[in-house]
Legacy VTK file of the C-alpha trace (Angstrom):
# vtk DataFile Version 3.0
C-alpha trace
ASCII
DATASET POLYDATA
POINTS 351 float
90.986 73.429 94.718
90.713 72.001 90.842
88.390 75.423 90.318
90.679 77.877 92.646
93.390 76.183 90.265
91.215 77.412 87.116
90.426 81.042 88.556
94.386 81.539 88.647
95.101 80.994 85.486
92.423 82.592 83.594
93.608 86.122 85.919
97.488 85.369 84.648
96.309 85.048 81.278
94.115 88.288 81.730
97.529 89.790 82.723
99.598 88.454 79.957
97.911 88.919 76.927
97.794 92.499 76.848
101.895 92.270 77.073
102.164 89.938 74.420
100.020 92.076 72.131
102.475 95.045 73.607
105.571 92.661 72.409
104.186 92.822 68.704
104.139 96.165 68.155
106.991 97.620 70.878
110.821 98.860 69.954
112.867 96.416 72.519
116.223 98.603 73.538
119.505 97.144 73.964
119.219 97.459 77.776
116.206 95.554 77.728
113.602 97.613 78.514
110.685 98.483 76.126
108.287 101.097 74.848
105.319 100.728 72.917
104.965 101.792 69.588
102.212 101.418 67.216
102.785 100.246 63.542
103.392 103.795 62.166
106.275 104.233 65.059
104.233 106.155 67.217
103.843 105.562 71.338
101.595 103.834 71.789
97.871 106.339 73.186
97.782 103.638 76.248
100.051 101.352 77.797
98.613 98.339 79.881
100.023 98.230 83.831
100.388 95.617 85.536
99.603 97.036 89.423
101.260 94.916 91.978
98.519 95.106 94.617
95.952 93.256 96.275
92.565 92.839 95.347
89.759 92.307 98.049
88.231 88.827 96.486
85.893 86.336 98.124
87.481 84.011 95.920
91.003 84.887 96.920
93.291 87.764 97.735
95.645 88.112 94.192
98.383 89.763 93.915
97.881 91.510 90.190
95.215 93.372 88.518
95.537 95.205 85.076
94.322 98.951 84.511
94.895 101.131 81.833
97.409 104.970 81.711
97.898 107.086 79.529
101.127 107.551 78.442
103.216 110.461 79.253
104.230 112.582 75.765
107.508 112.721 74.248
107.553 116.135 75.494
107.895 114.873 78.904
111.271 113.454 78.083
112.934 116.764 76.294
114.979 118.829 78.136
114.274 122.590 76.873
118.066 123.744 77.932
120.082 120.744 77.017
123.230 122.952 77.178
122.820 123.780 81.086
122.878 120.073 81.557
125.568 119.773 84.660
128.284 118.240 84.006
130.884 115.767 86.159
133.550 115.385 83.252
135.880 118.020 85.103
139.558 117.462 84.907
140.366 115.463 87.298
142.635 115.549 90.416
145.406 113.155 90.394
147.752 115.157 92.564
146.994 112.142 95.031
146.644 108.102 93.967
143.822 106.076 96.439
143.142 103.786 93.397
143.027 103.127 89.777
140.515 101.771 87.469
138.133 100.816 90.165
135.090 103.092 91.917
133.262 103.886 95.369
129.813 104.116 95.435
128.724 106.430 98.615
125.140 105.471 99.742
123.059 108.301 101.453
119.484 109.100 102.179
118.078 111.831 103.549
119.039 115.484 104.137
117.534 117.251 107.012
118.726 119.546 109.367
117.347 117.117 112.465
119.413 114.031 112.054
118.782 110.459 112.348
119.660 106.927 111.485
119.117 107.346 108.096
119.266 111.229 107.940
122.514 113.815 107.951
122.193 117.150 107.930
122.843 119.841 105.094
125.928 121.086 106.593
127.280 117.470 107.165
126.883 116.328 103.308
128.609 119.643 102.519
131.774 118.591 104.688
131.622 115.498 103.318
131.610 117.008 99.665
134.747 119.266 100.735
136.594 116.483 102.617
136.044 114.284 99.226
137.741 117.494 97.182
140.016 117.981 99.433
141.429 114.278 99.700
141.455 114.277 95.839
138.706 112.182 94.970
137.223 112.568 91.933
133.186 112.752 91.511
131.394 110.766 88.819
128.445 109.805 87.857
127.164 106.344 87.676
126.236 106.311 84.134
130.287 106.865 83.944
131.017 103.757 86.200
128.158 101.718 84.074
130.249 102.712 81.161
133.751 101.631 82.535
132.279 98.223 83.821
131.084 97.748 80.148
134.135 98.212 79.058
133.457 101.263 76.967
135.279 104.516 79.250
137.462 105.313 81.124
137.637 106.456 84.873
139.570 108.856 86.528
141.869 107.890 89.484
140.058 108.028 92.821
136.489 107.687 91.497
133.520 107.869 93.516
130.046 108.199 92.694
127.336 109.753 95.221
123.919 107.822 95.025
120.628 108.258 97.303
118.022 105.096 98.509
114.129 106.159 98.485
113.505 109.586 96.758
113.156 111.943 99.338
112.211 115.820 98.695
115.521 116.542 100.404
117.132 115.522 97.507
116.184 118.589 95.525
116.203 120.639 98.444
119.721 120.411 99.261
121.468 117.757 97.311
120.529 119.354 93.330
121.457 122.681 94.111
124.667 122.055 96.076
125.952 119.350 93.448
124.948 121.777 90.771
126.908 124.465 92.110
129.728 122.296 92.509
129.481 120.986 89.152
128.670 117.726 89.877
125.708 114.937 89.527
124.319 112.425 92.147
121.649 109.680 91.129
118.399 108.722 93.404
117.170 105.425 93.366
113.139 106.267 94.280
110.667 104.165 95.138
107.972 104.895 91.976
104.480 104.345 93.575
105.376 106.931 96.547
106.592 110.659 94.041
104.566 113.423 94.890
103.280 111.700 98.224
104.047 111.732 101.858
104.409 109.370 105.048
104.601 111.289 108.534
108.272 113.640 108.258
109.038 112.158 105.221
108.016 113.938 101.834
108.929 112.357 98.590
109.751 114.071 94.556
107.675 114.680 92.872
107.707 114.096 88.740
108.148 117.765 87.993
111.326 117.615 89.917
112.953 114.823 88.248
112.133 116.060 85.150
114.335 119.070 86.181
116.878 117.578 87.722
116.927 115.100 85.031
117.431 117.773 82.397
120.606 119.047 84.720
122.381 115.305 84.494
121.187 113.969 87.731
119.446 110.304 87.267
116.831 108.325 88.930
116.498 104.629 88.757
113.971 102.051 90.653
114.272 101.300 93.962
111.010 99.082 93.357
107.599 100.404 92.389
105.565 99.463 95.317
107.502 96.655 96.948
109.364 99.017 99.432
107.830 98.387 102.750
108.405 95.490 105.072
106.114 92.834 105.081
105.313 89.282 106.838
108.155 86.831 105.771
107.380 82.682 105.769
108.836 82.871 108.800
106.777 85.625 110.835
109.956 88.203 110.610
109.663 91.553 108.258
111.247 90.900 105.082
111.310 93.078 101.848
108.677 91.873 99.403
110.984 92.338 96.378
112.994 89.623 97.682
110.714 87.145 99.497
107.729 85.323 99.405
105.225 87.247 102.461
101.739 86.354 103.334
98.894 88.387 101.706
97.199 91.094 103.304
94.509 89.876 105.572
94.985 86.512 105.367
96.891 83.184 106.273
97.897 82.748 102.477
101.419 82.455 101.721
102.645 83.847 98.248
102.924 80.825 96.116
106.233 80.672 94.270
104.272 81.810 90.965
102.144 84.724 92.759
105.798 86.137 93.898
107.457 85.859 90.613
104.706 87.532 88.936
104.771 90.269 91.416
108.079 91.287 91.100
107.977 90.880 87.405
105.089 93.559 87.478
106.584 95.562 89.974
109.991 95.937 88.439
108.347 96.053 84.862
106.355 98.696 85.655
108.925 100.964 87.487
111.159 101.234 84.955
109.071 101.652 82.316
107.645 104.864 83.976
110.828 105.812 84.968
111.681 105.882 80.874
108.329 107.566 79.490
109.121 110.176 81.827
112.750 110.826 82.120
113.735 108.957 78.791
116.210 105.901 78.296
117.215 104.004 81.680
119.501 102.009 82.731
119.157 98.825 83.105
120.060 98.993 86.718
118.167 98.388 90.480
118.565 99.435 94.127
117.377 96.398 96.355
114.916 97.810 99.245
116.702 97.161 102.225
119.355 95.990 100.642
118.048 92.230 100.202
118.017 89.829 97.672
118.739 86.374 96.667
119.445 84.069 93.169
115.517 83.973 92.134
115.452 88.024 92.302
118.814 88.148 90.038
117.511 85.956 87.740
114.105 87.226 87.405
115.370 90.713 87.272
117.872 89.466 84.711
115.056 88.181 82.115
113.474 91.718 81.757
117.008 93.051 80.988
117.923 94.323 84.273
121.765 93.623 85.125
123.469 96.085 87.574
122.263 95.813 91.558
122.841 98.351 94.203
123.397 96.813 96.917
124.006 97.664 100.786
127.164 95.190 100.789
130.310 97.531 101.574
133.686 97.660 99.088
135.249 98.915 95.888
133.782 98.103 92.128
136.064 97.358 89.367
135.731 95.215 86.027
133.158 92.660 85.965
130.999 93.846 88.837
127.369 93.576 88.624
126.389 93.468 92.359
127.685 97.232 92.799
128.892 97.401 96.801
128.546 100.679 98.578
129.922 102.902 101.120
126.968 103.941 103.970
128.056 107.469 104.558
124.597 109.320 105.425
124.713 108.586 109.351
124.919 111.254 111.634
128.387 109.617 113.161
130.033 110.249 109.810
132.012 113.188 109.791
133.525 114.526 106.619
137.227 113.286 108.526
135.438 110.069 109.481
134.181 109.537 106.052
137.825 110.136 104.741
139.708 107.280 107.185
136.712 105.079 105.910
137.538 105.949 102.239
141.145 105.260 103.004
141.112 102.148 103.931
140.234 101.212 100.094
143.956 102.764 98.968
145.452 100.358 96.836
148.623 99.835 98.323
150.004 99.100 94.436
149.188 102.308 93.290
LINES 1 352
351 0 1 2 3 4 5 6 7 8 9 10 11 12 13 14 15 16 17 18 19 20 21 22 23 24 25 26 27 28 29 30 31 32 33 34 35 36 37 38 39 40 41 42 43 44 45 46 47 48 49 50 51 52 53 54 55 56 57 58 59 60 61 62 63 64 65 66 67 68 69 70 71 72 73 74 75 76 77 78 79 80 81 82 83 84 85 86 87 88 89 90 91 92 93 94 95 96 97 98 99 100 101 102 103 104 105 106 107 108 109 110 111 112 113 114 115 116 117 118 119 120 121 122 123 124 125 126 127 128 129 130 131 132 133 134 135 136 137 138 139 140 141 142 143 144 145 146 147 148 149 150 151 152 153 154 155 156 157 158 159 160 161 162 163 164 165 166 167 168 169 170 171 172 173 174 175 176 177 178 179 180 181 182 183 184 185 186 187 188 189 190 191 192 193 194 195 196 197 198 199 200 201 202 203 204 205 206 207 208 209 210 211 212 213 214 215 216 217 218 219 220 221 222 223 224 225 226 227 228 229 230 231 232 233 234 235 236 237 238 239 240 241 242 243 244 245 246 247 248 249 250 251 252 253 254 255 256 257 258 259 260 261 262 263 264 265 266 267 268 269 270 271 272 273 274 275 276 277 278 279 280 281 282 283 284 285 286 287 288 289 290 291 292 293 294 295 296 297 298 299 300 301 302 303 304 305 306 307 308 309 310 311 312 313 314 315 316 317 318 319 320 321 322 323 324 325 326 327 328 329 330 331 332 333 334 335 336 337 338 339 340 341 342 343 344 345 346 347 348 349 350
């Protein structure tokens, strides 16, 4: 055990050390996250990654190992057509009162024209989209609502704000170009490790596409790196590895309570700071898989800077939410009328 005890420690310290050297030379951002810059103010040729994966050991199965990417250039972060950026800052409708000074958050997935649980098709978003304009409500994005929580904007009356769980290619298939037309933005939480991949019907982005769709005022924001998929819980159910302790592939090893905190430190570390060398400053915001989490995620998500949750919970945001709640509306059942009586029943009856 005393040697097992020894091994540990000398991989942590294999994984921290290259970030402390990374802390002496990096620009730290107000929302917390960093990038790494070299002592002339240059990025930094290579940035060290902490993977959160397992590695086959005869000594043990652990939970981190370090490799080494390049960095993606600045040039991967300009827009060339800044101008045609899309634009939600419309004047808005307030022909009709629901609310004031508060926001709803819809929560969708997938767009396909064969529905399921998680899937509507094109022609139901699009009557959801029309209901919302019709109904005066008034489309935002959610860097507008991170504003207004922070105290620094403004809303509009009936505000809502149209985000997507998991990154799927239906996204830019039908969401971008529909919202574009429309003259409105939408942001996608994605799950990092799985752009430009797919599993069975589902395809995922790809960078290329956010890039674009970046440049056009849609964001993207982490809905973990690789800690997406449901794993074996303490307790033999399936449980989302961002948010508990699960056994290690292969074996009867239980995460120890350091093993998990320095997996979702890597994992969340890691997402975001891909998400900004690609697509440029982030906020410092997070999409729980499955919609789980508990105090030790908050807290450990709170000491890298990140401070805004999406969460699965259902209700209206207003000053001093952190824990954002959102409306499901991407199940086949929801009609753009149905989505409207579940809207309504958010009217604040002081308006």
């Amino acid at each position: 055990m005393k040697l097992r005890s020894i091994i540990m420690k000398c991989i942590q310290w294999a994984a921290v050390l290259p970030l402390i050297y990374l802390s002496s030379v990096q620009t730290v951002f107000a929302d917390g996250f960093v990038t790494g810059l070299d002592s002339a103010g240059s990025p930094l040729s290579y940035l060290p990654m902490v993977v959160p994966t397992l590695l086959p050991s005869p000594l043990w199965k652990l939970p981190i190992y370090l490799s080494f990417r390049p960095l993606p250039s600045e040039a991967s972060v300009r827009c060339p057509n800044p101008g045609n950026m899309t634009s939600a800052a419309a004047v808005p409708d307030t022909s009709q009162i629901h609310y004031t000074g508060k926001a709803l958050i819809l929560l969708y997935h997938n767009i396909d024209p064969t529905e399921s649980d998680i899937t509507i098709s094109p022609q139901k978003f699009e009557a959801h989209l029309d209901a919302l304009k019709a109904n005066h409500y008034n489309v935002v994005s959610l860097e507008d609502l991170i504003s207004f929580l922070e105290g620094t904007n403004d809303l509009p009356p009936n505000a809502v704000v149209l985000t997507f769980d998991d990154g799927y290619s239906s996204f830019y298939r039908y969401v971008y170009p529909d919202l574009r037309q429309r003259g409105i933005t939408a942001t996608d939480f994605v799950i990092v490790n799985d752009l430009g991949t797919h599993d069975g019907d589902f395809r995922f982005l790809d960078w290329s596409q956010l890039q674009e769709m970046n440049c056009s005022g849609f964001s993207f924001y982490s809905h973990s790196y690789n800690l997406h998929e449901l794993q074996t819980g303490a307790n033999g159910n399936q449980v989302s590895p961002l948010a508990n302790r699960v056994y290690i592939d292969g074996t009867d090893n239980l995460e120890t309570e350091e093993q998990y905190r320095t997996k979702v430190l890597a994992d969340l570390m890691l997402s975001n700071v891909l998400l900004q060398q690609k697509l440029g400053k982030q906020l410092p915001i997070l999409s729980f898989p499955h919609g789980e989490y508990n105090q030790e995620l908050l807290d450990l998500a709170g000491s890298i800077g990140i401070h805004y949750f999406a969460t699965t919970n259902e209700g209206i945001n207003g000053p001093g939410d952190h824990l954002l709640r959102r409306v499901n509306a991407g199940m086949p059942y929801i009609s753009g009328d149905v989505l409207i009586e579940k809207l309504a029943g958010y009217d604040d009856p002081r308006k």
